[in-house]
Structures are given as C-alpha cells and as structure tokens.
C-alpha positions in Angstrom: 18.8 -25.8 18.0 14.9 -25.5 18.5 15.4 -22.4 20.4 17.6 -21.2 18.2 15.1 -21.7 15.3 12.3 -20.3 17.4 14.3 -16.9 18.0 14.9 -16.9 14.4 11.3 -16.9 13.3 10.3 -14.3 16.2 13.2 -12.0 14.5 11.4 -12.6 11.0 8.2 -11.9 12.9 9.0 -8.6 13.9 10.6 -7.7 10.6 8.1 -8.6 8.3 5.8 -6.4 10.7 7.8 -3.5 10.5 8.8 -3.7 6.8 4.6 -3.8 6.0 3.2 -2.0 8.2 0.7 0.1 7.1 1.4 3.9 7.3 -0.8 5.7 9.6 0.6 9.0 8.0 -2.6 11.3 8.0 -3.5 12.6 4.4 -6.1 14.8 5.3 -6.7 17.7 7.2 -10.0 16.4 7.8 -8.8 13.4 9.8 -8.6 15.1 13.1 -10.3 15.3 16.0 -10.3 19.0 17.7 -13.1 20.7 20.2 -15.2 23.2 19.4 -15.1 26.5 21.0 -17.7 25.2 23.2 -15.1 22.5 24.6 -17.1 20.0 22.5 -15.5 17.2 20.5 -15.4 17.3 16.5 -14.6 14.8 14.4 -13.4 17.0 11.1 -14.1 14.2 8.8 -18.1 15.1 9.2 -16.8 17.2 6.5 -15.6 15.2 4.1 -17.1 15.8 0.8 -17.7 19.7 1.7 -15.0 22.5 0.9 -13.8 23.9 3.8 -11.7 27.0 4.5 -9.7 27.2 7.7 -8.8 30.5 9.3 -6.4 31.1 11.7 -8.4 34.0 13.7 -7.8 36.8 16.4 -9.7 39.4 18.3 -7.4 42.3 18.6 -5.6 42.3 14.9 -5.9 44.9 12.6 -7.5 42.0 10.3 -9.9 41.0 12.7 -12.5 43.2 10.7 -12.4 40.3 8.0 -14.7 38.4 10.5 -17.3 40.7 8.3 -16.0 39.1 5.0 -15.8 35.9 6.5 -19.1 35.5 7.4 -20.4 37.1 4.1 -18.5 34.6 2.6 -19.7 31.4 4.4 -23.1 32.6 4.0 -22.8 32.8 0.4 -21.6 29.1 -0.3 -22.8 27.5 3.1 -25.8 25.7 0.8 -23.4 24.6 -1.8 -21.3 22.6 0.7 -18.9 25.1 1.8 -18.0 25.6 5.5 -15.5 28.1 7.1 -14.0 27.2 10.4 -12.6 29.7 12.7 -9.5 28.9 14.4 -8.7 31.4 16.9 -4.8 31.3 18.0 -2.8 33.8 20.3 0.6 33.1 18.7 0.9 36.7 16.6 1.1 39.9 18.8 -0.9 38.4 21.8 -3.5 39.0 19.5 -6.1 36.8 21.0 -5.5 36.5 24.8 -9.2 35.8 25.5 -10.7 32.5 26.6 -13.0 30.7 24.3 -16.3 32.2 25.6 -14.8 35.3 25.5 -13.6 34.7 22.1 -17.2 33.0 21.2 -19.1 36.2 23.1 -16.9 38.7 21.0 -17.7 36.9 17.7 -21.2 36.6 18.1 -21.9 39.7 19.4 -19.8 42.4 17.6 -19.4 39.8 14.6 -22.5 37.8 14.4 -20.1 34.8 13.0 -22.2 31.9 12.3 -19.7 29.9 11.0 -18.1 26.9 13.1 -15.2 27.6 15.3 -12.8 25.5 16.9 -11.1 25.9 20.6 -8.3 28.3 20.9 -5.2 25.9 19.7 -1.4 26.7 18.6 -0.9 27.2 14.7 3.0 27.8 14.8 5.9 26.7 17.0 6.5 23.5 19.0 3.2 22.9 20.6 1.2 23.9 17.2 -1.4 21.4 16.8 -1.4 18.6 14.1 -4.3 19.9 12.0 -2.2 23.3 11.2 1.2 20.9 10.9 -0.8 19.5 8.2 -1.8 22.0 6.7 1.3 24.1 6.3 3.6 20.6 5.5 0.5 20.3 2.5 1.7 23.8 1.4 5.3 24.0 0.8 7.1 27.3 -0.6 8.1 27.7 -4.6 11.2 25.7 -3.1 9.8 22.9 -1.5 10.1 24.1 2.0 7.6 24.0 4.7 6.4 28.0 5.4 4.8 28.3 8.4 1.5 30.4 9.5 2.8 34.5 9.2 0.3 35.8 10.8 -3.6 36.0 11.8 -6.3 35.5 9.4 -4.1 32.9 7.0 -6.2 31.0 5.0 -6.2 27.5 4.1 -8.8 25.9 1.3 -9.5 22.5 1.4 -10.9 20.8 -1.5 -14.2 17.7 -1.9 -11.1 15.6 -1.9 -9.9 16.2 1.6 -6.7 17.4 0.1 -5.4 21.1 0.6 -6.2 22.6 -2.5 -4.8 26.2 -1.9 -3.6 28.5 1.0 -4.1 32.6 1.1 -2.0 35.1 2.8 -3.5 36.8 5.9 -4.0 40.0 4.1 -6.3 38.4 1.4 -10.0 39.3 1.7 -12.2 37.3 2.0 -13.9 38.8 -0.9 -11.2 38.8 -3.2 -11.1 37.1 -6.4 -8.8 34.8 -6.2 -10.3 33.2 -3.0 -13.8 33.3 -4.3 -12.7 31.7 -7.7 -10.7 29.1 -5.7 -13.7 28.1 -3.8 -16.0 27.8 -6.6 -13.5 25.6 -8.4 -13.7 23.3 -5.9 -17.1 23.5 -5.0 -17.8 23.0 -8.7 -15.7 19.3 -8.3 -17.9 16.6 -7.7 -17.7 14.9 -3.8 -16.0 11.3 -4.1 
C-alpha cells in the first residue's frame, strides 16, 4: 500500500509540473543569441529599449544598392535609439555566396555600412534560424497565416517594446515614407 501511495504522489508530482510549467515561448525577437559577422557572440537583448530594423541582406541582388539607403537611414536615427542590423542570407538566387569577411569586406568597402551585422544565417526553409521564425510567425498574412521571407532586403521593424511592430516588403526603400514614419512612431514611444 505505501508504495502504491508513493507512486501515486510521484504521478501527481510530475503532473502538477507539467500542467504549471512556465512557458519558455520566446516573445521577443530580441531574446536571442546570434554572432556577429566577426564570429562574435551577441546577445540581442542589449537592445532592448532601442527600435531596431532587421534586414535580410545580399551582395549580388538587384536590391543590394539599398545598402546606400540603409546606411543613410541608420545614420539618421542611430542617436535617437534606432539600430539596423544586417542579416546577410544566401537563400534567394545564391545571392550571397560569400563568406562573412567577404561579405563584411564588400560592405565596408563599396558600402561603407556602419551599421551592425550579424553572421550569414538561414531566413527561410527548415534550417532558418529562430530569430527570422520569430519574426515572420510575429507577422502573419491578412489571413492569419505565417508568410515567409520572399526575398532579399525584407524588412522587419521592431518596436521599444521588443515586440514586432511592422514588416516591409523587399522592394521598400529605405527612404520611403512609410518605413520612415513607422520608425519615428516607434522611436517617438517611450522605452519600458
């Protein structure tokens, strides 16, 4: 009978575990941990409290001249507590088949990107990375379904909040309206 009673209270152990567990379910983008283009660790919460726009980036797409745009862009904000991260990915026309210093040497030089940039990663498909999961699961269609990344140069804005606050197709510039009034709104929110 006593083992009986002590198999009993094991079983409502485990199920009281299990029914209160706390969810680990990430509700940030900036929860992550990624490398740098360097191969360096980065925590992405160091940006909580800043807006930040990620961008899905390649060297050999007919978009890649919105590394111009981009940079104009995080210059512009940077001092208001904006930050634009780079995230180079190969996954649309080969369009980014270089390593990272060869990714980091083309920015710099033909681009002179000042802006963070993360290691080459997968944005779409079954080895894409958490962050971008996160991001596109944040961003559902008009219909509720999950759209993933189309194409380079997609844009995701991320609010004071940590929350996604809006995403831009590839072909928006980085100077268009809609994007700059989008980050102005949120750097206009207070950080919490």
């Amino acid at each position: 009978m006593k083992v009986l009673y002590v198999a009993a209270v094991a079983a409502l152990a485990v199920f009281t575990a299990t029914c209160f567990a706390e969810d680990k379910k990430v509700t940030s983008p900036l929860e992550y941990k990624m490398k740098d283009i360097d191969g360096k660790d980065v925590d992405l919460s160091k940006y909580k409290g800043k807006v930040v726009l990620f961008v899905n980036v390649a060297s050999e797409c007919g978009l890649t001249k919105q590394y111009t745009g981009l940079q104009d862009l995080y210059e512009k904000y940077e001092k208001e507590g904006f930050v634009l991260i780079g995230v180079p990915a190969n996954e649309f026309g080969g369009q980014e088949p270089g390593t990272d210093a060869e990714i980091k040497k083309f920015c710099n030089t033909k681009y002179k990107v000042t802006f963070p940039m993360l290691s080459k990663v997968v944005v779409k498909g079954k080895e894409q990375v958490p962050l971008y999961k996160t991001l596109v699961e944040a961003t559902p269609d008009k219909d509720g379904k999950v759209k993933q990344v189309g194409w380079n140069f997609e844009k995701f804005l991320i609010g004071r909040d940590g929350k996604v606050a809006a995403r831009f197709a590839p072909n928006v510039e980085p100077s268009a309206a809609e994007l700059t009034k989008a980050i102005k709104a949120e750097l206009e929110k207070k950080a919490k």
